[in-house]
C-alpha positions in Angstrom: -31.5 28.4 0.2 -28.4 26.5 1.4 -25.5 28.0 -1.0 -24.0 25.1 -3.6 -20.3 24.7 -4.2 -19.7 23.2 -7.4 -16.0 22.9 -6.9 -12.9 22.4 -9.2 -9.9 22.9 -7.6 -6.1 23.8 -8.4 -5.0 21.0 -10.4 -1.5 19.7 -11.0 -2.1 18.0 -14.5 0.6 15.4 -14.2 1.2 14.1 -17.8 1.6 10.2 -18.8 5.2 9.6 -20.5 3.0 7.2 -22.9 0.1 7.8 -24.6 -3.6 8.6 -22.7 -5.1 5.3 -22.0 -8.8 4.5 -21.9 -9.2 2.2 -19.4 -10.9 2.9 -16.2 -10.6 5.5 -13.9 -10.7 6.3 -9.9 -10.8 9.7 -8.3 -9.5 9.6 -5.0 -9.8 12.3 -2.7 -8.2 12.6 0.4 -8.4 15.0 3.2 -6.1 15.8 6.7 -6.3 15.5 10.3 -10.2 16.1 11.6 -9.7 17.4 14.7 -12.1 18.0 18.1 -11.3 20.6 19.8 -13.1 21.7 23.0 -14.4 25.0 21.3 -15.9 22.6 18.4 -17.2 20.9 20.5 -19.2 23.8 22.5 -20.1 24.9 19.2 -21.4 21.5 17.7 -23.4 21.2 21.0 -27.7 22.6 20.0 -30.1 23.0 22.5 -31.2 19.6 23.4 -27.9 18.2 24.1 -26.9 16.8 20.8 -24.1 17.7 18.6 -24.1 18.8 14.4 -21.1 19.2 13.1 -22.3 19.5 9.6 -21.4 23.1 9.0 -18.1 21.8 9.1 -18.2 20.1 6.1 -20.6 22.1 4.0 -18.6 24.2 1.8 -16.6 21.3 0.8 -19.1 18.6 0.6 -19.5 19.0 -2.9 -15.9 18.5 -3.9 -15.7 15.3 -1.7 -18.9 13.7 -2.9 -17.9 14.5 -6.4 -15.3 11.6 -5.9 -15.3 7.8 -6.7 -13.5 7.6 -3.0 -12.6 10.0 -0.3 -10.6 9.3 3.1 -9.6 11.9 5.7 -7.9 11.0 9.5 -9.9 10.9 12.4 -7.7 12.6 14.5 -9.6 12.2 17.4 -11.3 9.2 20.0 -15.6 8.4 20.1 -14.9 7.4 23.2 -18.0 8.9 25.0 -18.3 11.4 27.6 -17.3 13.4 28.7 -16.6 15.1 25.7 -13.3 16.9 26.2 -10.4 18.6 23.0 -6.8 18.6 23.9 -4.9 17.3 25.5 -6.7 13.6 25.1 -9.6 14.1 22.9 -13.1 12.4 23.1 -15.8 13.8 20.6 -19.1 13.3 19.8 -19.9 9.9 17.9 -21.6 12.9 15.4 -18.4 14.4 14.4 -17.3 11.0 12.1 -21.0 10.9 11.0 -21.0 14.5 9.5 -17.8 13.2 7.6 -19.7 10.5 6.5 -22.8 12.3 5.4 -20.1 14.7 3.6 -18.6 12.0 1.3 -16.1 10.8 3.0 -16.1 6.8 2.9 -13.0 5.9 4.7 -11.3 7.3 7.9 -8.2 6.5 9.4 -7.7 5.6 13.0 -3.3 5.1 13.3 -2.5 9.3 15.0 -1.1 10.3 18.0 -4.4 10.5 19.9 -5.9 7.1 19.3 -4.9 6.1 22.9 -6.3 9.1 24.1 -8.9 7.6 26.3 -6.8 4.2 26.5 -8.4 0.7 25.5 -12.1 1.4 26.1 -11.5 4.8 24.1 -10.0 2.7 21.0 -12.5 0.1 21.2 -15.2 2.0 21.4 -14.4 4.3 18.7 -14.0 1.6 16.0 -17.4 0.0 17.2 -19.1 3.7 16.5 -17.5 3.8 13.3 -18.7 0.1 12.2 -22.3 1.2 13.7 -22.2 4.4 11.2 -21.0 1.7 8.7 -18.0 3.6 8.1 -14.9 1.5 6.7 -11.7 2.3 8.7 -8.3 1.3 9.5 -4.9 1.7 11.3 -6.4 0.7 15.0 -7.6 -2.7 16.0 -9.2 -4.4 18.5 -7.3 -7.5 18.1 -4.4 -9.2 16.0 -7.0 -11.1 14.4 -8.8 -8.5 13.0 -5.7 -6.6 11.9 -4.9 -9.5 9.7 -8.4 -9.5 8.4 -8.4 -6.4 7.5 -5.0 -4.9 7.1 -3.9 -4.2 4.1 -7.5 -2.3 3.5 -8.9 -3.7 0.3 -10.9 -1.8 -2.0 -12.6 -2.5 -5.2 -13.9 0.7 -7.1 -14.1 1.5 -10.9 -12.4 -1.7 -12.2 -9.6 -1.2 -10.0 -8.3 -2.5 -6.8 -6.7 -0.3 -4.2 -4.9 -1.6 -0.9 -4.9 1.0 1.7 -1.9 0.8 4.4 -1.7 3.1 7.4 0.8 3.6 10.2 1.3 6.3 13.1 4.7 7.5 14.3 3.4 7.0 18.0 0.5 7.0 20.8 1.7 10.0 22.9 3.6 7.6 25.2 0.5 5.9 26.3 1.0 2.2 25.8 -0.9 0.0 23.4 -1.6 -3.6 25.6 -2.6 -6.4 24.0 -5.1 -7.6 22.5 -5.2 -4.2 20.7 -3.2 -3.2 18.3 -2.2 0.2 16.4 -0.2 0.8 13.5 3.4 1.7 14.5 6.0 2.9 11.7 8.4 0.0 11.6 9.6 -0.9 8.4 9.4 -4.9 8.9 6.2 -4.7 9.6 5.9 -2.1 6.4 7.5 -5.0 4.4 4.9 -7.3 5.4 2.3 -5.5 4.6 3.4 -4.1 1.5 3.9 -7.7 0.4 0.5 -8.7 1.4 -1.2 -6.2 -0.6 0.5 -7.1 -3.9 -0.5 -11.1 -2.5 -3.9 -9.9 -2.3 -4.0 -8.5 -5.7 -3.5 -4.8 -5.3 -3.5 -3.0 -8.6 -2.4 0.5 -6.7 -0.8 0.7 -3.2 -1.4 3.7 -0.8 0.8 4.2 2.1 -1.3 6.5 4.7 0.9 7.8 7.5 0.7 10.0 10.3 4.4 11.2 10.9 7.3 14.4 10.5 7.6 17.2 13.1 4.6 19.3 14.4 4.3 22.9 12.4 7.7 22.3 10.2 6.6 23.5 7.0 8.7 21.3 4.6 9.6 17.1 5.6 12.7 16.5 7.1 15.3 14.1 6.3 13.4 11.0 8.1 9.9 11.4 6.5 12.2 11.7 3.2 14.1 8.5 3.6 11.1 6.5 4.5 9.0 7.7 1.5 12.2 7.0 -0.5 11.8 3.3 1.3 8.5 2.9 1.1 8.5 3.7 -3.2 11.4 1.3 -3.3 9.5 -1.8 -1.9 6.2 -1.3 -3.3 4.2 1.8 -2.4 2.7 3.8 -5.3 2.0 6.9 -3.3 2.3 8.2 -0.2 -0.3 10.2 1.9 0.9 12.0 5.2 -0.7 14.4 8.1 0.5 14.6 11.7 2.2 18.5 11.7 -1.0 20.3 11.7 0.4 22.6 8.4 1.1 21.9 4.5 4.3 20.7 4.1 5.7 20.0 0.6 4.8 17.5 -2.0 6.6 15.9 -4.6 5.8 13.7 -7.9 8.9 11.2 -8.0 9.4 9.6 -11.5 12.5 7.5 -11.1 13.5 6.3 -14.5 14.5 3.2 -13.4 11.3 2.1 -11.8 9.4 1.5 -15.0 6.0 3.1 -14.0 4.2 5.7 -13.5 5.1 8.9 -11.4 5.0 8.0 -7.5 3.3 11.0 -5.4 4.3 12.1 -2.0 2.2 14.2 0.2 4.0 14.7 3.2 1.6 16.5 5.2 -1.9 18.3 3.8 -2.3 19.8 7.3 -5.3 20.1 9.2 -9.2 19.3 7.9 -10.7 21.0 11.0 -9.7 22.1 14.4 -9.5 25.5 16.2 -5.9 25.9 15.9 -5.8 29.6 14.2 -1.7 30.5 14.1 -0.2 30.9 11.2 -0.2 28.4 8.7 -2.2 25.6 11.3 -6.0 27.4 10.5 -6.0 25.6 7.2 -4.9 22.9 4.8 -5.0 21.0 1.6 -7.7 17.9 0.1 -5.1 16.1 -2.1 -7.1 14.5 -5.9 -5.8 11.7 -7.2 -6.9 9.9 -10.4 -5.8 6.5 -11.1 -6.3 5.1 -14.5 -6.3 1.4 -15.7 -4.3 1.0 -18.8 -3.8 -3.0 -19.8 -2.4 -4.6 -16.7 -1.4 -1.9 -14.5 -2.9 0.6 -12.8 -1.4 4.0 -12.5 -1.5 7.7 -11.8 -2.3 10.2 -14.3 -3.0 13.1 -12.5 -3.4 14.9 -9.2 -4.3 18.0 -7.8 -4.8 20.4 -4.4 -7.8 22.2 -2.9 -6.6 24.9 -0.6 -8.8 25.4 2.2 -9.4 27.6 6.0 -11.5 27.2 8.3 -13.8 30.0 8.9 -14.3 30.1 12.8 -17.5 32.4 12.6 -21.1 32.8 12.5 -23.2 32.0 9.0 -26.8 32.5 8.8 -26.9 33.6 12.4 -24.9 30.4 13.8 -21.3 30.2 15.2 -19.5 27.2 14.2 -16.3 25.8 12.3 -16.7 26.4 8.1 -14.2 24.6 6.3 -14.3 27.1 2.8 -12.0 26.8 -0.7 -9.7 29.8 0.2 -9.3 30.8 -3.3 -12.9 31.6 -3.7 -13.2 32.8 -0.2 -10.7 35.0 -0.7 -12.7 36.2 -4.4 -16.2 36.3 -2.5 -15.9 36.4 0.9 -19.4 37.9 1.3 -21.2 34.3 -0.5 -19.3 32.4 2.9 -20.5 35.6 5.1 -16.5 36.0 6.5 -16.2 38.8 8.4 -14.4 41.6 7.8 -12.4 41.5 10.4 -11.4 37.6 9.4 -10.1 38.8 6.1 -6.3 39.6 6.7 -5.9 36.4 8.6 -7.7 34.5 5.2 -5.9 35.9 2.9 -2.1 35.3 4.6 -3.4 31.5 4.6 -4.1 31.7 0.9 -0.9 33.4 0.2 1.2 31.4 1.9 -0.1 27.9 0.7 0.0 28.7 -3.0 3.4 30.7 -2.7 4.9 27.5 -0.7 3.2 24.4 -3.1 5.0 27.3 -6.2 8.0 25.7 -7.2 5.8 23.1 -9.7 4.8 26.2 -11.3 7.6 28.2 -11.6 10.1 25.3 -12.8 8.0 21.8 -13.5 11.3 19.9 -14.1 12.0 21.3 -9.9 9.0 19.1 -8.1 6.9 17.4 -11.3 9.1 16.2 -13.4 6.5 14.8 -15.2 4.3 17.0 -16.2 2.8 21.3 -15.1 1.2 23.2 -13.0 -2.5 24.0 -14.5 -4.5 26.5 -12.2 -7.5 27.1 -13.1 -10.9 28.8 -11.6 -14.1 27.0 -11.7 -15.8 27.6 -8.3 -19.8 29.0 -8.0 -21.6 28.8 -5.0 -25.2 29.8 -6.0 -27.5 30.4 -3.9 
């Protein structure tokens, strides 16, 4: 039989300055850059010429259906073949469908790479993803439909979430009109940020694709920007671009009059074949809104550490994105090889020693609230 996660994860418990509401609530989960290398794609590839990339996701597909919404960058173009990884990706149409099939409902589109394969790559990767009925945003065909559809609108659980998403750059490649792609650019920010509260936004994310590739910890221009963002209307702040876990932080300003304001700066890779240090893994970032009278607000939030198992399981090489804590507890119920075991456990180590400081000193990085771990991972088989 197929093993079953049935996943918690480490939670950061981040507790309300007023008492527990009980209103409605909305689990987001969000996941980092999905990635298509060329050795994924050999190893997607089955006999008849199609591709499955759902050993990907199958460790963690659990976790991600188990919540009310779940969004992850599509770090790569569908723009056909030939199917080719760095350094201008193209992968299989099947690749955003597994992450579909997984639980993921959104995927965003503003990276680096989303000029990989120029215009006909961008438009034809958001017509696959509006053929596998997969919401997205960030890249557009047109200005038109950017306005119709940026800020991204949802309605779940009572509450209403606008979704914003911007990328640093395109690699050089220019973006001609009619398309268009997210840029960072703060007037445009503004705009948006207004239009989301004109639209009736209850909660405002800001997803952003930004800092400097394998720094472990934001620098000073991701810090000002999230600092700007916060400050004109942004409840919390989502970030990927440098491939590794960077630092979070839970800002509770007193004189903002809400709710804490989270900051993910980076949650590092999904999947991808990068295996240095500190690149072969990343972070799913939960985060639980709750309704209490008119606003809307965060309550609590929480990380699932994960690696990506580059290996054979039940006889077939692929990519295996696994919860590294309980990998690193039972590697023989996700069939890791011995030989894969050092490299697991450093990753492991050196998440939850870096993402410490909450536990060791709360008032340091969650000044509202502590650290809880706790273990509640079976796979059964």
């Amino acid at each position: 039989m197929r093993p079953l996660l049935l996943l918690a994860a480490l939670l950061l418990a981040c507790l309300p300055v007023r008492g527990q509401g009980d209103g409605p609530t909305l689990r987001i989960v969000f996941g980092g850059d999905i990635m298509g290398h060329g050795p994924q794609i050999n190893a997607a590839r089955q006999a008849d010429g199609s591709y499955d990339y759902e050993p990907s996701f199958r460790y963690v597909r659990d976790y991600i259906q188990g919540a009310d919404l779940a969004i992850a960058n599509l770090e790569v173009t569908l723009a056909g073949p030939p199917y080719t990884g760095y350094p201008q990706f193209s992968s299989p149409t099947a690749l955003a469908a597994a992450a579909r099939d997984a639980g993921f409902d959104i995927l965003t589109t503003a990276n680096n790479h989303c000029m990989d394969r120029g215009r006909a790559g961008l438009e034809r990767t958001l017509r696959a993803l509006d053929t596998l009925g997969i919401p997205h945003l960030g890249t557009y065909a047109d200005t038109l439909s950017r306005m119709d559809h940026h800020p991204l609108m949802v309605d779940r659980c009572g509450i209403r979430l606008a979704l914003l998403c911007y990328t640093y750059g395109t690699n050089g490649i220019e973006v001609r009109p009619p398309n268009v792609v997210n840029l960072i650019d703060t007037v445009l920010m503004l705009r948006d940020l207004q239009a989301a509260r004109e639209r009736g936004a209850d909660y405002t994310v800001v997803l952003i694709h930004w800092g400097i590739e394998y720094q472990l910890a934001a620098n000073r221009e991701q810090q000002e920007l999230a600092a700007w963002l916060l400050a004109h209307g942004a409840d919390a702040i989502i970030g990927g671009h440098p491939h590794v876990v960077q630092n979070f932080t839970v800002d509770a300003r007193p004189d903002n009059g809400r709710y804490p304001e989270p900051v993910v700066y980076s949650m590092g890779n999904f999947v991808s074949n990068q295996r240095d240090e500190h690149c072969d893994g990343g972070i799913m970032v939960e985060l639980e809104l709750e309704r209490r009278g008119d606003s809307v607000s965060a309550v609590r939030m929480g990380y699932l550490p994960y690696w990506v198992h580059r290996g054979s399981v039940d006889g077939r090489y692929h990519y295996y994105v696994v919860p590294s804590t309980d990998a690193v507890e039972h590697p023989d119920l996700y069939q890791i090889e011995p030989e894969l075991l050092p490299a697991l456990r450093r990753f492991s180590d050196n998440t939850r020693r870096r993402l410490a400081p909450c536990t060791a000193d709360p008032a340091a990085e969650c000044p509202i609230g502590e650290v809880r771990y706790y273990h509640a991972m079976q796979v059964v088989r």
